[in-house]
C-alpha positions in Angstrom: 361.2 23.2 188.5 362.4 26.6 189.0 366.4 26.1 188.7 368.1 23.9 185.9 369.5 20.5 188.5 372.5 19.5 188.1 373.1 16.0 186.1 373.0 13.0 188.9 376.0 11.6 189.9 374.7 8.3 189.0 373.4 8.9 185.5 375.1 6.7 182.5 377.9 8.2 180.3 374.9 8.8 177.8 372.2 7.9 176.2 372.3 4.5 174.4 371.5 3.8 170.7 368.1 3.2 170.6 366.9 1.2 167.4 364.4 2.3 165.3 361.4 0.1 166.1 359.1 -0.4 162.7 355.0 0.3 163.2 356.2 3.3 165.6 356.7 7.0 164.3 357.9 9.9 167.1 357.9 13.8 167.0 358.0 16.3 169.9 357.2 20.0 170.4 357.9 22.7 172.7 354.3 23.7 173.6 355.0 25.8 176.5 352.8 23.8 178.8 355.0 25.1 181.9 358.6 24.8 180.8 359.9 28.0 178.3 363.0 27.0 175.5 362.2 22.7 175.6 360.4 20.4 174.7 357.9 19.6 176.5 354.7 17.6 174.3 356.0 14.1 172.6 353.8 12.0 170.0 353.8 8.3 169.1 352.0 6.8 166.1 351.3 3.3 165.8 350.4 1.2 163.2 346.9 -1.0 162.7 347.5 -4.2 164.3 349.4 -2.8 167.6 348.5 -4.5 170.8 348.6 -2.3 173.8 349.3 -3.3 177.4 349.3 -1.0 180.1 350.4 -0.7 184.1 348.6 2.5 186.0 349.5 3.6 189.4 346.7 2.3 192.2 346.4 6.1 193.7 342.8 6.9 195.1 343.7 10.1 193.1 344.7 9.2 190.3 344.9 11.9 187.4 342.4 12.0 184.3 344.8 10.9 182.2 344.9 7.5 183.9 341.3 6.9 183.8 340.9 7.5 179.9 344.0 5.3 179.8 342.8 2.2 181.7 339.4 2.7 180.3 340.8 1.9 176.8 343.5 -0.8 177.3 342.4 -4.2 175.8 340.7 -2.3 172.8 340.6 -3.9 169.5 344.7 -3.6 167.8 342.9 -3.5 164.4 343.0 0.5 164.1 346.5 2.5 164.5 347.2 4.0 167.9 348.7 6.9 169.1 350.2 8.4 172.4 350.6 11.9 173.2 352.6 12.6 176.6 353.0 16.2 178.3 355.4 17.4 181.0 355.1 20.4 183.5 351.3 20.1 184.4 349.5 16.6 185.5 346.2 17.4 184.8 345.6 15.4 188.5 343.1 17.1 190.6 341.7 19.1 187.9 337.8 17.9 188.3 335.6 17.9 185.3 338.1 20.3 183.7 340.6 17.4 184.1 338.3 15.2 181.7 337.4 18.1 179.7 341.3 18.6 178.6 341.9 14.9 177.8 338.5 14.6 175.6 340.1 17.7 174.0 343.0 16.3 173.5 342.4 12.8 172.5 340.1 14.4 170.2 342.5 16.3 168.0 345.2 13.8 168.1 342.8 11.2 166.7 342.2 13.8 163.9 345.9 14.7 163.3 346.9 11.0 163.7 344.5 9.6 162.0 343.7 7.5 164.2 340.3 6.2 166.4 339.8 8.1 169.4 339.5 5.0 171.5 343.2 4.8 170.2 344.7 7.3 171.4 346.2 7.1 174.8 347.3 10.3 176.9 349.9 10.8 180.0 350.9 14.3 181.8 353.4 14.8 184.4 354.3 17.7 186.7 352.1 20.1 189.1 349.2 18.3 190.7 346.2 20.7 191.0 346.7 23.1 188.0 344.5 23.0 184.7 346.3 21.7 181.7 346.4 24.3 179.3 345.5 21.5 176.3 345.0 24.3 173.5 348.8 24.9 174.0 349.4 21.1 173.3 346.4 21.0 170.5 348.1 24.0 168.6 351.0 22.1 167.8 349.7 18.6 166.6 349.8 19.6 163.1 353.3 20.6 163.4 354.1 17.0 165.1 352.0 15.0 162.8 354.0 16.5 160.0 357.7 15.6 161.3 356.7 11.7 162.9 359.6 9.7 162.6 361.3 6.9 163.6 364.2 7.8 165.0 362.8 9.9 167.8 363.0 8.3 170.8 365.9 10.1 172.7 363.8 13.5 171.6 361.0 11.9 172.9 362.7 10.5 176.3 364.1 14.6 177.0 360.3 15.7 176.5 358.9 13.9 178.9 361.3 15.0 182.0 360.2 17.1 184.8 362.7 16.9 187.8 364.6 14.3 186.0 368.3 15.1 185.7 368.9 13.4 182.7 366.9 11.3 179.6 366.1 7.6 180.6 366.3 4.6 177.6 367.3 1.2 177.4 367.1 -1.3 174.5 367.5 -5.1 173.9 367.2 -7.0 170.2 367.1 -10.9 170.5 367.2 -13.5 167.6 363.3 -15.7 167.2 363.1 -18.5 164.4 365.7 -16.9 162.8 364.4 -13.2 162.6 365.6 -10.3 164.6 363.1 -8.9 167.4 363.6 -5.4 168.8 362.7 -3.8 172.0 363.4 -0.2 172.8 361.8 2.1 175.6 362.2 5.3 177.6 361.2 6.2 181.2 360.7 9.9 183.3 361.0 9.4 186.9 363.3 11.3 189.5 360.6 12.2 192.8 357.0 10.7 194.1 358.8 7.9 193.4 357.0 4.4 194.9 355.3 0.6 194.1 352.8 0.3 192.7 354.5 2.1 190.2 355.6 5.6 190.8 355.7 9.6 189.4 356.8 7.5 186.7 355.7 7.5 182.6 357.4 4.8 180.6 356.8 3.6 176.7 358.4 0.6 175.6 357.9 -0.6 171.9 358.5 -3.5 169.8 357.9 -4.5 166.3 357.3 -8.3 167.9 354.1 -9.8 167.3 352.1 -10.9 170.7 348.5 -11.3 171.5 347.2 -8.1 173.7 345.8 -10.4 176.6 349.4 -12.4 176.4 350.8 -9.0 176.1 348.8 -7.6 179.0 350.0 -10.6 181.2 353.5 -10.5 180.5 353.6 -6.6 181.5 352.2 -6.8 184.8 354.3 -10.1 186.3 357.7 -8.2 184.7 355.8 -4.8 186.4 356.2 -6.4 189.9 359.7 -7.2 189.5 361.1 -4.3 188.1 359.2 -0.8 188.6 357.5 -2.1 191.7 361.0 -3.0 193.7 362.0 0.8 193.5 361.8 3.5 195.8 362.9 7.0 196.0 361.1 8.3 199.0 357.8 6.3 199.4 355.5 8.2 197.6 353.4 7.0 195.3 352.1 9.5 192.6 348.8 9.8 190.7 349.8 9.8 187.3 352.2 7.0 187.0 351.6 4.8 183.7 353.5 2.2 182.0 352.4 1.6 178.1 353.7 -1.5 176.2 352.8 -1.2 172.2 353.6 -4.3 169.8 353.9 -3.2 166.7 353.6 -7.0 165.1 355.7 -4.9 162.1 358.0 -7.7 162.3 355.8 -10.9 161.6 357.4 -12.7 164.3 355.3 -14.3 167.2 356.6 -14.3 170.5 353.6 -15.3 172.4 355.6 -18.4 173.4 359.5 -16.9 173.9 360.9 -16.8 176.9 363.2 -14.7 175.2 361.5 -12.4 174.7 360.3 -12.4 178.0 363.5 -12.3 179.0 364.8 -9.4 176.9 361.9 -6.9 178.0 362.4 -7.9 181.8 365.9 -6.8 181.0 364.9 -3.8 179.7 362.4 -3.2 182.3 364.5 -3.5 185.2 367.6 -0.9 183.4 364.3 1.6 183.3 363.8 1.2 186.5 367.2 1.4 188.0 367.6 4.6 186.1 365.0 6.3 187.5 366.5 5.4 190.8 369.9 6.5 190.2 367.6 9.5 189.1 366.0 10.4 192.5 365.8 13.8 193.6 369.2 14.3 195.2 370.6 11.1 194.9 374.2 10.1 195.6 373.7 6.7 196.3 372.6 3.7 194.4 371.4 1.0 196.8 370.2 -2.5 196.4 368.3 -4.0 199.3 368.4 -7.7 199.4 366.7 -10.1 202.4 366.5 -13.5 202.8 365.3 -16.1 205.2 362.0 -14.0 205.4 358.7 -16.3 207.0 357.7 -15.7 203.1 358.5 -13.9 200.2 356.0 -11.0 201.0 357.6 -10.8 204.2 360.6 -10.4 203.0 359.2 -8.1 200.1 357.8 -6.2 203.4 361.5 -6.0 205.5 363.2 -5.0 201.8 360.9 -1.6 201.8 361.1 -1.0 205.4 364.5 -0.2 205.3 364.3 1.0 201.6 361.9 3.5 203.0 363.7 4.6 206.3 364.5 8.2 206.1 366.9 7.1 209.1 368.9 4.5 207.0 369.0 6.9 203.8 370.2 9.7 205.2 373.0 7.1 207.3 373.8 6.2 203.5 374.2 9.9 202.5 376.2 10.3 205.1 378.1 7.3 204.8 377.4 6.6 207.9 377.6 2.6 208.2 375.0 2.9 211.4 373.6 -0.9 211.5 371.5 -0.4 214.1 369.3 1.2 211.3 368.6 -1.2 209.9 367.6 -3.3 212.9 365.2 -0.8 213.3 363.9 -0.8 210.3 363.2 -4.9 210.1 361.3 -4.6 213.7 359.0 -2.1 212.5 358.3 -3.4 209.0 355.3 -5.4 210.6 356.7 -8.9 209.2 357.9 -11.8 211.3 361.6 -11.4 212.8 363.3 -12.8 215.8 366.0 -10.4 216.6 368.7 -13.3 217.7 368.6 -15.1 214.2 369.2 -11.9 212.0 372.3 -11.3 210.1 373.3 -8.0 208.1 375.9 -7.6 205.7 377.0 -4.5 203.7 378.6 -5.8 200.6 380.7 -9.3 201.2 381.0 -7.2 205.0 379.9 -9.4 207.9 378.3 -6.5 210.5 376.0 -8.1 212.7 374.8 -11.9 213.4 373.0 -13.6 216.4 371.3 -10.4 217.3 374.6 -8.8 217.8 378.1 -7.2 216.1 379.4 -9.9 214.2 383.0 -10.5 216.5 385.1 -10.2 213.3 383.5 -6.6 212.5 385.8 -3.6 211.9 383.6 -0.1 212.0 386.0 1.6 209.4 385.9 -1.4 207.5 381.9 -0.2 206.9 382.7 3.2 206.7 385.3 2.5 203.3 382.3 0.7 201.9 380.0 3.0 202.7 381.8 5.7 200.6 381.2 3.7 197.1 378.4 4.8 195.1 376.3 1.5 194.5 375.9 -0.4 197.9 374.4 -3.6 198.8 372.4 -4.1 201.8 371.9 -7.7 202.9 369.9 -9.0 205.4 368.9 -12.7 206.7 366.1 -13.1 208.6 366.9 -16.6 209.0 363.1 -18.1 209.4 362.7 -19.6 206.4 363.1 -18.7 202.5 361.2 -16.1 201.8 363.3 -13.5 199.9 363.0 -10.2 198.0 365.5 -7.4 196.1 364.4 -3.9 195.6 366.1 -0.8 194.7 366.3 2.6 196.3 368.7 5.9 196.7 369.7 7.8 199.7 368.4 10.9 200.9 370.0 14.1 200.7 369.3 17.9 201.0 369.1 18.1 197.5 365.4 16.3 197.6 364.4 18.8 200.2 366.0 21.6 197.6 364.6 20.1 194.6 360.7 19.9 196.3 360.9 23.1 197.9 361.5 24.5 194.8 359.0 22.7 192.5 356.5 24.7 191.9 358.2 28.3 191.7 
């Protein structure tokens, strides 16, 4: 990132109140990894008896950090844990020096964490295909295992960005048999932003107590409806991870609450919409909504067609209500259509129906709504009732700006 971005458009007034989750204990550093004058290195402890789940991206290249990571999820909770993120370099690509830095790593954060090295869980973000300088990070785990505290986690949410134009955090607290249950997480994510998650790192804690396999489940149904319905621009990355940590610190069981369930989709899906109202460039905030699909993978499959379409998000930047886009983007997606049943709406906007304008259509009426800053896209296949929503941003010069840029 060679020039400071400017804050998104679409970015909350600020970052919310986190609460302090008990079991978990945050510091950061500026390690110098790439960045100069930020933090750029964040630590999490955990206390013994913390269950950790964990989402990865599917990448054929995924980054060294990913592969310690998944190797160690459904380990024994008995031990602490401890996470240790770093921005500006993502240690993807790296061959054996790749593994070399995260043994060195998870080495030295076992020993200033004091915790097992089958523990400690590692993530980096940033330049694919440079070496991690890890004695950078290692130098300053003393200094970080000295100042771990609770109230961290907007320090820790700022240390993590790369191209992210602003910190990313979300919270819920819900009532169980009587006791209070907290849930608090942050997320990076701006670019290489695609399912099966994205260039996305996000940590979300809880002091609730929940078995790791129950844990494990939960996470990856709540995954597929919230981080894997958003798109920036198709790509997926190789170092995308999602951690959950239970702390159990609160002695309440939610291995049978569906609220709790409901209260980490919640904060799940406000994650995820931030990093979309994060994407490189953004001035658009755009929900994507079919129904009537053949099934709901089909109409999962129209949804990201024209989430995808460089042709419909740059229409959107332009605010450019151009239909026909769309169309186009339905008969490519590869799923079952029948051009004469569709209908598309833009907001409560009727535009087209029976494979044609709808007869009560005004262009400038589109145009006004195109000019808002969220927008809804709805589309009936009308086939049967399949249906799908996912989340995506227009496309502007800024991406091209921001990527061109990256690396100097």
């Amino acid at each position: 990132m060679g020039k400071s971005l400017a804050v998104s458009p679409l970015a909350p007034a600020s970052f919310p109140t986190l609460p302090d989750i008990a079991g978990v204990e945050v510091a950061t550093a500026a390690a110098g990894v790439k960045y100069r004058d930020r933090t750029d290195v964040m630590l999490a402890r955990l206390v013994p008896g913390t269950a950790v789940a964990g989402v990865f991206t599917r990448s054929a290249t995924r980054s060294a950090p990913v592969l310690d990571c998944q190797a160690k999820i459904g380990g024994s909770p008995d031990q602490g844990a401890a996470i240790l993120v770093n921005s500006g370099n993502s240690n993807a690509f790296t061959g054996g020096r790749g593994v070399e830095s995260v043994h060195a790593i998870t080495t030295a954060v076992a020993n200033a964490a004091g915790v097992p090295v089958d523990r400690v869980f590692t993530s980096s973000t940033g330049v694919i295909g440079e070496p991690l300088p890890h004695d950078r990070i290692i130098a300053k785990l003393d200094e970080m295992a000295a100042n771990l505290a609770p109230a961290r986690l907007e320090d820790a949410a700022r240390a993590i960005m790369t191209t992210d134009t602003f910190p990313k955090g979300a919270s819920a607290e819900i009532t169980v048999d009587g006791k209070a249950v907290r849930i608090a997480g942050i997320a990076k994510g701006s670019g290489m932003i695609a399912p099966d998650m994205a260039t996305m790192l996000v940590y979300i804690f809880t002091d609730a107590a929940i078995a790791q396999d129950r844990l494990q489940t939960m996470l990856s149904d709540l995954t597929d409806k919230t981080f894997n319905c958003i798109t920036v621009d198709s790509d997926t990355s190789t170092s995308d991870t999602l951690l959950l940590a239970a702390t159990g610190a609160s002695g309440v069981s939610v291995d049978a609450s569906p609220d709790f369930e409901t209260a980490l989709h919640g904060v799940m899906l406000d994650l995820a919409h931030q990093v979309v109202r994060d994407g490189e460039g953004a001035t658009k905030f755009v929900e994507v909504t079919v129904t009537g699909a053949a099934s709901d993978a089909d109409a999962r499959t129209h949804a990201m067609s024209i989430a995808n379409s460089p042709l419909v998000k740059t229409a959107i930047a332009g605010e450019d209500p151009n239909w026909g886009r769309i169309v186009m983007a339905i008969g490519k997606s590869g799923a079952a259509a029948d051009r004469d049943l569709l209908s598309i709406k833009f907001g409560d906007i009727l535009v087209a129906e029976n494979g044609w304008v709808s007869p009560g259509y005004r262009e400038e009426d589109g145009a006004a709504y195109m000019k808002q800053p969220e927008l809804v896209i709805a589309v009936d296949i009308g086939l049967g009732s399949g249906n799908a929503t996912v989340w995506t941003c227009d496309l502007t010069h800024g991406y091209i700006s921001i990527n061109a840029d990256y690396r100097s």
